[in-house]
DRENTORTOR-734866 format. One record per atom (N, C-alpha, C): atom name; residue number from 1; chain; residue in one letter; x, y, z. Coordinates in steps of 0.001 Angstrom, whole numbers. Layout:
<sites>
<site name="CA" resi="NUM" chain="A" resn="A" x="X" y="Y" z="Z"/>
...
</sites>
This chain:
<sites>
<site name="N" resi="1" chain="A" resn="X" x="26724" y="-18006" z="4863"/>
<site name="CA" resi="1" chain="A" resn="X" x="25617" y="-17217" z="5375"/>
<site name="C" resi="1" chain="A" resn="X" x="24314" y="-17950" z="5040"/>
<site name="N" resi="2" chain="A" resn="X" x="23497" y="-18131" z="5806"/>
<site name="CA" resi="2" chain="A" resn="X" x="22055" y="-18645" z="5583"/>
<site name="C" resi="2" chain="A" resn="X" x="21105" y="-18002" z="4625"/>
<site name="N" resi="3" chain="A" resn="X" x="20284" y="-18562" z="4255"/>
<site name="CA" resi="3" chain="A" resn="X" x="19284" y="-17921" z="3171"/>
<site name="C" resi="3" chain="A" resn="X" x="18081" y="-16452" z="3977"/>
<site name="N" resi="4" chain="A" resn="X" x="18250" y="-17240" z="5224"/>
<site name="CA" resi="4" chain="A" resn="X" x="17192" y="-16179" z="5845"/>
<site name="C" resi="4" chain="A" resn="X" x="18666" y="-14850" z="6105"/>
<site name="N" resi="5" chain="A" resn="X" x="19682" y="-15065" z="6430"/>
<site name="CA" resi="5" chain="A" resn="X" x="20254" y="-13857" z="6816"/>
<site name="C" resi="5" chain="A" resn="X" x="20639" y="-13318" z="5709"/>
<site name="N" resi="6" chain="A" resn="X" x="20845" y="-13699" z="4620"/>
<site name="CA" resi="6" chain="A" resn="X" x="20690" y="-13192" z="3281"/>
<site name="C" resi="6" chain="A" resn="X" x="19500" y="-12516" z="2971"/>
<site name="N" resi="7" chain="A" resn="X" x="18514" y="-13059" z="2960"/>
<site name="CA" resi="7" chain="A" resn="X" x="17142" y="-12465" z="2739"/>
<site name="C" resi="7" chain="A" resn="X" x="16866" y="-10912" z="3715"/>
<site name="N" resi="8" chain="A" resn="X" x="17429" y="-11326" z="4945"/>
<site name="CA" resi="8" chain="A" resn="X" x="17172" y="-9887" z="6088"/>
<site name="C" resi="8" chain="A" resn="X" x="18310" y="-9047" z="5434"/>
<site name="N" resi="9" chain="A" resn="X" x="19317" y="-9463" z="5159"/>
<site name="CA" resi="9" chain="A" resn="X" x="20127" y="-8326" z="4629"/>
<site name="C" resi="9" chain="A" resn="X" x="19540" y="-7845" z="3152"/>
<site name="N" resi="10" chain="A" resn="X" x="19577" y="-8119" z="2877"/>
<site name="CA" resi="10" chain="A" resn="X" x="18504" y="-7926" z="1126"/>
<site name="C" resi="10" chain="A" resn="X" x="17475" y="-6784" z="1896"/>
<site name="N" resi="11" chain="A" resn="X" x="16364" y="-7736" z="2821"/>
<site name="CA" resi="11" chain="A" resn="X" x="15694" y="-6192" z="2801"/>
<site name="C" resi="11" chain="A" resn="X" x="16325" y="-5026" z="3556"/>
<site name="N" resi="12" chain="A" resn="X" x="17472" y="-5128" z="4532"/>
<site name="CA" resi="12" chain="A" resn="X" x="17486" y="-3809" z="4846"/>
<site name="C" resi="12" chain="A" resn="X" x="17838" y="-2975" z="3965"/>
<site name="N" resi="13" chain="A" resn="X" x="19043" y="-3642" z="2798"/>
<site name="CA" resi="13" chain="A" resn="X" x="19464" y="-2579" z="1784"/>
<site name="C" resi="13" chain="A" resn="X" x="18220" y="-1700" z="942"/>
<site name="N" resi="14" chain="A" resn="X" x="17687" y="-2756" z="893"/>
<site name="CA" resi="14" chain="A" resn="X" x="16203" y="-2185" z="309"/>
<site name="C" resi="14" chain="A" resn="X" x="15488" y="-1071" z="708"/>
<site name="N" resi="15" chain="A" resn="X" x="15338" y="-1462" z="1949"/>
<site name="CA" resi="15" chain="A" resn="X" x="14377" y="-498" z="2875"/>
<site name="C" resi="15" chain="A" resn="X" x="14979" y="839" z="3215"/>
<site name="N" resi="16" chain="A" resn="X" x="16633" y="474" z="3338"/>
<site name="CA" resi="16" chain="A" resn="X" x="17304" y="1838" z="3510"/>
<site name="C" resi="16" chain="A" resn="X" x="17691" y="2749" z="2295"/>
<site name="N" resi="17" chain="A" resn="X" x="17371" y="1902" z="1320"/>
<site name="CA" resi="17" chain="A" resn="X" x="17586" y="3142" z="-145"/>
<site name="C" resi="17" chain="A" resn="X" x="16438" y="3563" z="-671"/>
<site name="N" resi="18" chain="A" resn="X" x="14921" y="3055" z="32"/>
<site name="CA" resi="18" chain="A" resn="X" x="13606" y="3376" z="-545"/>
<site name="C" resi="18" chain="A" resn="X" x="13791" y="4579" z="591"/>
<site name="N" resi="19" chain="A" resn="X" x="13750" y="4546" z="2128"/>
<site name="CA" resi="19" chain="A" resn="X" x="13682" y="5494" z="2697"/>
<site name="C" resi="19" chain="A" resn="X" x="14352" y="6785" z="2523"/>
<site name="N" resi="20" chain="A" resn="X" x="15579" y="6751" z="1816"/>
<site name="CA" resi="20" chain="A" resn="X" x="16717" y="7737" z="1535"/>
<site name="C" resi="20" chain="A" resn="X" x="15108" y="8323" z="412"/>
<site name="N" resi="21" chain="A" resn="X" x="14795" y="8049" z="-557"/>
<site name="CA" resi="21" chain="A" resn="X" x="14172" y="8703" z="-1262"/>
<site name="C" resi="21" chain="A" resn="X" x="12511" y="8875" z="-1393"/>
<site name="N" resi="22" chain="A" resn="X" x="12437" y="8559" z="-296"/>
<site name="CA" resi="22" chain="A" resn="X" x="11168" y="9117" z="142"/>
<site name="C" resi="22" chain="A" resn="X" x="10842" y="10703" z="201"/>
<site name="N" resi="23" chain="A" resn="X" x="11637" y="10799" z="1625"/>
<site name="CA" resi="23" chain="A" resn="X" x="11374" y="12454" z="1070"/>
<site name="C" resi="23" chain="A" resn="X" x="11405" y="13306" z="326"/>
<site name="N" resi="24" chain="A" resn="X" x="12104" y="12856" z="-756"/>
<site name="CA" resi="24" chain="A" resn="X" x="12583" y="13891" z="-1987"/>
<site name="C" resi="24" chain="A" resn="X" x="11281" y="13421" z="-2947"/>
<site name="N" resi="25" chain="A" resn="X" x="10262" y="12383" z="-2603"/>
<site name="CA" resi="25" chain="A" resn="X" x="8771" y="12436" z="-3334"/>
<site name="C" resi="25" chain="A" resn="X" x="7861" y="13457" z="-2747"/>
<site name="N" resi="26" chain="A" resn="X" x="7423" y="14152" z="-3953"/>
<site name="CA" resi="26" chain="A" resn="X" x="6280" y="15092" z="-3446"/>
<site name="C" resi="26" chain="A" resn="X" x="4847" y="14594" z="-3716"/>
<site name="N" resi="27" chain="A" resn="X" x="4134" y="14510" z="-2583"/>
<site name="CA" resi="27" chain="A" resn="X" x="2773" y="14180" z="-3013"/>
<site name="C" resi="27" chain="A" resn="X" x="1837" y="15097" z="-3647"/>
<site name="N" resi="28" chain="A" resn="X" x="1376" y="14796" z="-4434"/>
<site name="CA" resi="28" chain="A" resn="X" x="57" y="15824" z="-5154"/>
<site name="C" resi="28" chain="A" resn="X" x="-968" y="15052" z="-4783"/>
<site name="N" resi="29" chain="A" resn="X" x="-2178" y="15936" z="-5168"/>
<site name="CA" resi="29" chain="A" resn="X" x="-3819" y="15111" z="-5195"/>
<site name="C" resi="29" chain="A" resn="X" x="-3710" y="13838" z="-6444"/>
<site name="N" resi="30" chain="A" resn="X" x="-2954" y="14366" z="-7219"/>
<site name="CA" resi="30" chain="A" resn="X" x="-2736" y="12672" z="-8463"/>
<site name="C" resi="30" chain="A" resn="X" x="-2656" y="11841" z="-7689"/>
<site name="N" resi="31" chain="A" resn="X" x="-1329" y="11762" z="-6769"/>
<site name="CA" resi="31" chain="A" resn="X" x="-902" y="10555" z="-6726"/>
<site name="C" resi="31" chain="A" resn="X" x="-821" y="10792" z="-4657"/>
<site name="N" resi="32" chain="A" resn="X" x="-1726" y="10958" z="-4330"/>
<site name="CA" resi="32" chain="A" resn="X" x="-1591" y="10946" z="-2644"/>
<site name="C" resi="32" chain="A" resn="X" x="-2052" y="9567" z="-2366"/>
<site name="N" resi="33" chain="A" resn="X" x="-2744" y="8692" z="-2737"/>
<site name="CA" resi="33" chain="A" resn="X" x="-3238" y="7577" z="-2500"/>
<site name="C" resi="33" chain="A" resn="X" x="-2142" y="6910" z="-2356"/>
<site name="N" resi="34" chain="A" resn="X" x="-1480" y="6876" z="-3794"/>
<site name="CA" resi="34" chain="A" resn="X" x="-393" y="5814" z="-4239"/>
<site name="C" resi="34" chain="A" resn="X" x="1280" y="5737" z="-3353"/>
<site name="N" resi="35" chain="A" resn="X" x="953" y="7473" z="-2902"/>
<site name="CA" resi="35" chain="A" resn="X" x="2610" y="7639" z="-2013"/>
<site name="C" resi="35" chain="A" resn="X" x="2077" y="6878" z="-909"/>
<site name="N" resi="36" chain="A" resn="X" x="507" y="7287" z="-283"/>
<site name="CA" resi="36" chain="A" resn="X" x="514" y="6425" z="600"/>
<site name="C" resi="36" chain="A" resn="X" x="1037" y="5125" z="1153"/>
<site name="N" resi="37" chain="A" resn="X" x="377" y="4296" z="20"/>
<site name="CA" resi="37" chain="A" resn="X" x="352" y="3022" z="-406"/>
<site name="C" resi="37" chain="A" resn="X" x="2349" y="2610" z="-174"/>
<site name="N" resi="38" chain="A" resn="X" x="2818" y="3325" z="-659"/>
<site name="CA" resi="38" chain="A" resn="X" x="4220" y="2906" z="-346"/>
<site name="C" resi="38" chain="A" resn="X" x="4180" y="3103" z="1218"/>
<site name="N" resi="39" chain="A" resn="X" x="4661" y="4540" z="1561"/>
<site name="CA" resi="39" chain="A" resn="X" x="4421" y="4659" z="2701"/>
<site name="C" resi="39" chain="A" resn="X" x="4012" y="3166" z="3757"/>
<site name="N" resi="40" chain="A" resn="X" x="2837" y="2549" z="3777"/>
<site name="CA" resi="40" chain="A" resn="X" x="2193" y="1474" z="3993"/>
<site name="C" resi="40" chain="A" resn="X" x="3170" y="532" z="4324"/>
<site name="N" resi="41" chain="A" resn="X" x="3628" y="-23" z="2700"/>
<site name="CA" resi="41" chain="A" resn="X" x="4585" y="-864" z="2392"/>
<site name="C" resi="41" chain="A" resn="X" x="5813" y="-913" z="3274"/>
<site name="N" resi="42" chain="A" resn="X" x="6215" y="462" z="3436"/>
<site name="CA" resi="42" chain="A" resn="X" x="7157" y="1057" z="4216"/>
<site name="C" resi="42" chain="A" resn="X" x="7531" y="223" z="5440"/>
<site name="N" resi="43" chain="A" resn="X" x="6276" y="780" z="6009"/>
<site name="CA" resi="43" chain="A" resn="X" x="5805" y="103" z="7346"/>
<site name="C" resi="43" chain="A" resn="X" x="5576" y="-787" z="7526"/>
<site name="N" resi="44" chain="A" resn="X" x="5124" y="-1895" z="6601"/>
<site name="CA" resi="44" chain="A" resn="X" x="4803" y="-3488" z="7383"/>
<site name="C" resi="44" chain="A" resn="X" x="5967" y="-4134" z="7013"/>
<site name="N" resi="45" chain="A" resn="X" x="7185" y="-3531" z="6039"/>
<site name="CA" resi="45" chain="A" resn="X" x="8249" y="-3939" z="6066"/>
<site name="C" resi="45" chain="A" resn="X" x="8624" y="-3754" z="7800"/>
<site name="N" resi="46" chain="A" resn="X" x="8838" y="-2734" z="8149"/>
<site name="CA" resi="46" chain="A" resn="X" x="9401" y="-2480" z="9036"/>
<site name="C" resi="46" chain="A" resn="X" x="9046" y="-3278" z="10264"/>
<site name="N" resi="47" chain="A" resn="X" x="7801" y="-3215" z="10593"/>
<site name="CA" resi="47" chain="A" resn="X" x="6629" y="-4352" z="11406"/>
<site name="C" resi="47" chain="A" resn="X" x="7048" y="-5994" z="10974"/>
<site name="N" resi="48" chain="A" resn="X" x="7224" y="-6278" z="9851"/>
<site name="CA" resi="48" chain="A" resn="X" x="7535" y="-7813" z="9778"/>
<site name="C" resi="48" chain="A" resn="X" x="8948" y="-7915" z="10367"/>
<site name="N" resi="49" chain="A" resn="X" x="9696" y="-7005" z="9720"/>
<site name="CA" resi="49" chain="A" resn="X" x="11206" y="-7067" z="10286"/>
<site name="C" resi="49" chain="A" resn="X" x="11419" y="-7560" z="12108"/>
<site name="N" resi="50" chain="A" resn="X" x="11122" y="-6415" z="12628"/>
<site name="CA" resi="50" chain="A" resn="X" x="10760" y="-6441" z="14106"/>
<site name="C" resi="50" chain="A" resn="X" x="10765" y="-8048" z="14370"/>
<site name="N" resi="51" chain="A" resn="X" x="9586" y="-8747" z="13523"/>
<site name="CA" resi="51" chain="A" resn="X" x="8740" y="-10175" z="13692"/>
<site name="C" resi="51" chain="A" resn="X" x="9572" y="-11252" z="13173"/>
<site name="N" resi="52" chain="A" resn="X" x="10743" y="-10721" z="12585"/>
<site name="CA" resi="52" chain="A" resn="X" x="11448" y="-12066" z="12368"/>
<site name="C" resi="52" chain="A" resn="X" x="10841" y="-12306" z="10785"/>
<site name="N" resi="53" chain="A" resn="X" x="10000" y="-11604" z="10706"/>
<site name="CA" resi="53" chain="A" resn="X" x="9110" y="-12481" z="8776"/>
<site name="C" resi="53" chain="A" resn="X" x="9593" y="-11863" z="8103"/>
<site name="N" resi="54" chain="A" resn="X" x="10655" y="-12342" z="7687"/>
<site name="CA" resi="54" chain="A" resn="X" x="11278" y="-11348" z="6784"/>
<site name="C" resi="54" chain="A" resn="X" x="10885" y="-12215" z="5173"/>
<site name="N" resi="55" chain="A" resn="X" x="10423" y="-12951" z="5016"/>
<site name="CA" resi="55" chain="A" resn="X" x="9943" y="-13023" z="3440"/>
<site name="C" resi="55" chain="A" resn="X" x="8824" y="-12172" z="3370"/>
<site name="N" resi="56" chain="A" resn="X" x="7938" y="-11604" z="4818"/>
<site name="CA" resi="56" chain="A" resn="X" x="6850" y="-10702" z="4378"/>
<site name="C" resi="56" chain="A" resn="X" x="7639" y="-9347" z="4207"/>
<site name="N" resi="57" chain="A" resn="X" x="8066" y="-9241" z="5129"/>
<site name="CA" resi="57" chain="A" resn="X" x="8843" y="-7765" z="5425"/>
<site name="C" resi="57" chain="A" resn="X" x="9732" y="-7794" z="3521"/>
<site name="N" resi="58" chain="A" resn="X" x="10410" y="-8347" z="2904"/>
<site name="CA" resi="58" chain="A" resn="X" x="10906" y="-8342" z="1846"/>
<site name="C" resi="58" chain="A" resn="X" x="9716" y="-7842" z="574"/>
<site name="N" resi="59" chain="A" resn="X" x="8872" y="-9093" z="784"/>
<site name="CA" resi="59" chain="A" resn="X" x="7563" y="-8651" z="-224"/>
<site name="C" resi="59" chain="A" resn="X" x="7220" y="-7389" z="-61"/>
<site name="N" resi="60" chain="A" resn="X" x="7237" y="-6861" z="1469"/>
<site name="CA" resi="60" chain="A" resn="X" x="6517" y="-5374" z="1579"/>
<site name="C" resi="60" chain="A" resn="X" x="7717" y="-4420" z="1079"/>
<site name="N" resi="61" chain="A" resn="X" x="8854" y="-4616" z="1148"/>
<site name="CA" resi="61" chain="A" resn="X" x="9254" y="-3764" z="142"/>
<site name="C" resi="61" chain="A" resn="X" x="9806" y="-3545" z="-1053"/>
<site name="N" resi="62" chain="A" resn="X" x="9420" y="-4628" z="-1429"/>
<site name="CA" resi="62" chain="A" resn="X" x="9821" y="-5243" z="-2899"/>
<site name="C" resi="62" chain="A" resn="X" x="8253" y="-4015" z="-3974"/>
<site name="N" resi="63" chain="A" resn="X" x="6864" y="-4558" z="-3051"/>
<site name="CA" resi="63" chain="A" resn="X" x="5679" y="-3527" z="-3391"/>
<site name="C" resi="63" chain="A" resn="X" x="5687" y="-1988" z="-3384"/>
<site name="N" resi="64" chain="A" resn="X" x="6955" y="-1889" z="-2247"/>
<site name="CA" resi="64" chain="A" resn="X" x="7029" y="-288" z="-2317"/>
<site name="C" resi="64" chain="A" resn="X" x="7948" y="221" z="-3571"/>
<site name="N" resi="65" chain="A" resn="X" x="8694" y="-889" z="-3511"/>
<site name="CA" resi="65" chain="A" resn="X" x="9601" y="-11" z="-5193"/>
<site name="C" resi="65" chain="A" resn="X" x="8537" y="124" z="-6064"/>
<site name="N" resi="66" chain="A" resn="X" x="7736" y="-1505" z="-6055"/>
<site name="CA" resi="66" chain="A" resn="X" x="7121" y="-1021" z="-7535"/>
<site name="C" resi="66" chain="A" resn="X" x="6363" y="-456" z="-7709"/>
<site name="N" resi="67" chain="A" resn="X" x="5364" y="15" z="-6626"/>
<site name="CA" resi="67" chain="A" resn="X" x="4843" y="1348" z="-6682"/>
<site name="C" resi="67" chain="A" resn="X" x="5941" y="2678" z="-7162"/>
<site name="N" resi="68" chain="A" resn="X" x="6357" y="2550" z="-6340"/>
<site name="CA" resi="68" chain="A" resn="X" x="7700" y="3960" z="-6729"/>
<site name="C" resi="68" chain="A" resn="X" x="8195" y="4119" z="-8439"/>
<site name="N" resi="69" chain="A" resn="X" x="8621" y="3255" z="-8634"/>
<site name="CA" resi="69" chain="A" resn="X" x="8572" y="2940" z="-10068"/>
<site name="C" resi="69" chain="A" resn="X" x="7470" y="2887" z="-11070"/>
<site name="N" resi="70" chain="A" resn="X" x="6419" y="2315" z="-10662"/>
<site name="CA" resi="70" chain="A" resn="X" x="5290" y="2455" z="-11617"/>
<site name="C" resi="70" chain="A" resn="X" x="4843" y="4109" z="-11532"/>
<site name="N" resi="71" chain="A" resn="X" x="4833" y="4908" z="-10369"/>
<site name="CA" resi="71" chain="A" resn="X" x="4289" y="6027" z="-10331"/>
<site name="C" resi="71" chain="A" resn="X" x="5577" y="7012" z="-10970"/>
<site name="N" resi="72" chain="A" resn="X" x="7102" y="6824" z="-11248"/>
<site name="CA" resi="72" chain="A" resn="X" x="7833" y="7270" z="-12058"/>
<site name="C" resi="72" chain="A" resn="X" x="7423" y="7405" z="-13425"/>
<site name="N" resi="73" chain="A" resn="X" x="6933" y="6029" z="-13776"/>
<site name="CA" resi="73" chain="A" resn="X" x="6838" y="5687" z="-15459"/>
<site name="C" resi="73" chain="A" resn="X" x="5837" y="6634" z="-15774"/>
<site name="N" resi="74" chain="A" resn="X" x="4448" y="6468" z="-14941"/>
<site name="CA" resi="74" chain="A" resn="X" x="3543" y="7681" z="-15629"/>
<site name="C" resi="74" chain="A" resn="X" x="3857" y="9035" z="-15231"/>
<site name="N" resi="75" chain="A" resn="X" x="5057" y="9405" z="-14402"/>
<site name="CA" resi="75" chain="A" resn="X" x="5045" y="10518" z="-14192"/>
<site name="C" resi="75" chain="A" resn="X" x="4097" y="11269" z="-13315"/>
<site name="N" resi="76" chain="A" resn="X" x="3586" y="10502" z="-12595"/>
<site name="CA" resi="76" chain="A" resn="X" x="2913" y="11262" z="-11234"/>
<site name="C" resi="76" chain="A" resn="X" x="3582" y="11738" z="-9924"/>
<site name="N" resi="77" chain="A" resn="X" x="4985" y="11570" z="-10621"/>
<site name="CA" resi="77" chain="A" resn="X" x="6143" y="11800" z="-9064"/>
<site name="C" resi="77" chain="A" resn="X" x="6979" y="12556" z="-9670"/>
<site name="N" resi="78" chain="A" resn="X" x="7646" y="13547" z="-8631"/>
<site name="CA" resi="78" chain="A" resn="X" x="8714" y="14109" z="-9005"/>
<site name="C" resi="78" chain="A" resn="X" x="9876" y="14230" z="-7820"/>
<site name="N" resi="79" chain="A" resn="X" x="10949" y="13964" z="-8154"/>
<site name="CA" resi="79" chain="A" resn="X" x="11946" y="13511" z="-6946"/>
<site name="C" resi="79" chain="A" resn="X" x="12910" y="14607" z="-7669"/>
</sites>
């Protein structure tokens, strides 16, 4: 298997286990910016994908975990 079809498979797993738990995030006024901000991520994953760029599309959701995760650690999310 090639590095790029490795890499596109990498992000879909990605993209399809961030989306599974999206909805089960609730936004508050704390943290509405920051769900955004994934959200975002979400999407230009999805937009690079489309484009073939999948080292961007990867980065974009590599940013959405760690948002997701950083907003776990302080506890501004509840799933």
């Amino acid at each position: 298997m090639s590095t790029k079809e490795q890499l596109k498979q990498e992000t879909k797993k990605w993209l399809s286990r961030i989306e599974k738990k999206m909805p089960k995030v609730r936004e508050t006024a704390k943290n509405k910016n920051y769900v955004q901000n994934i959200k975002a991520y979400i999407s230009d994953c999805k937009h690079f994908m489309k484009q073939e760029k999948y080292i961007l599309s990867f980065e974009a959701v590599v940013w959405a975990w760690a948002w997701l995760q950083i907003l776990r650690e302080l506890k501004l999310i509840k799933e």
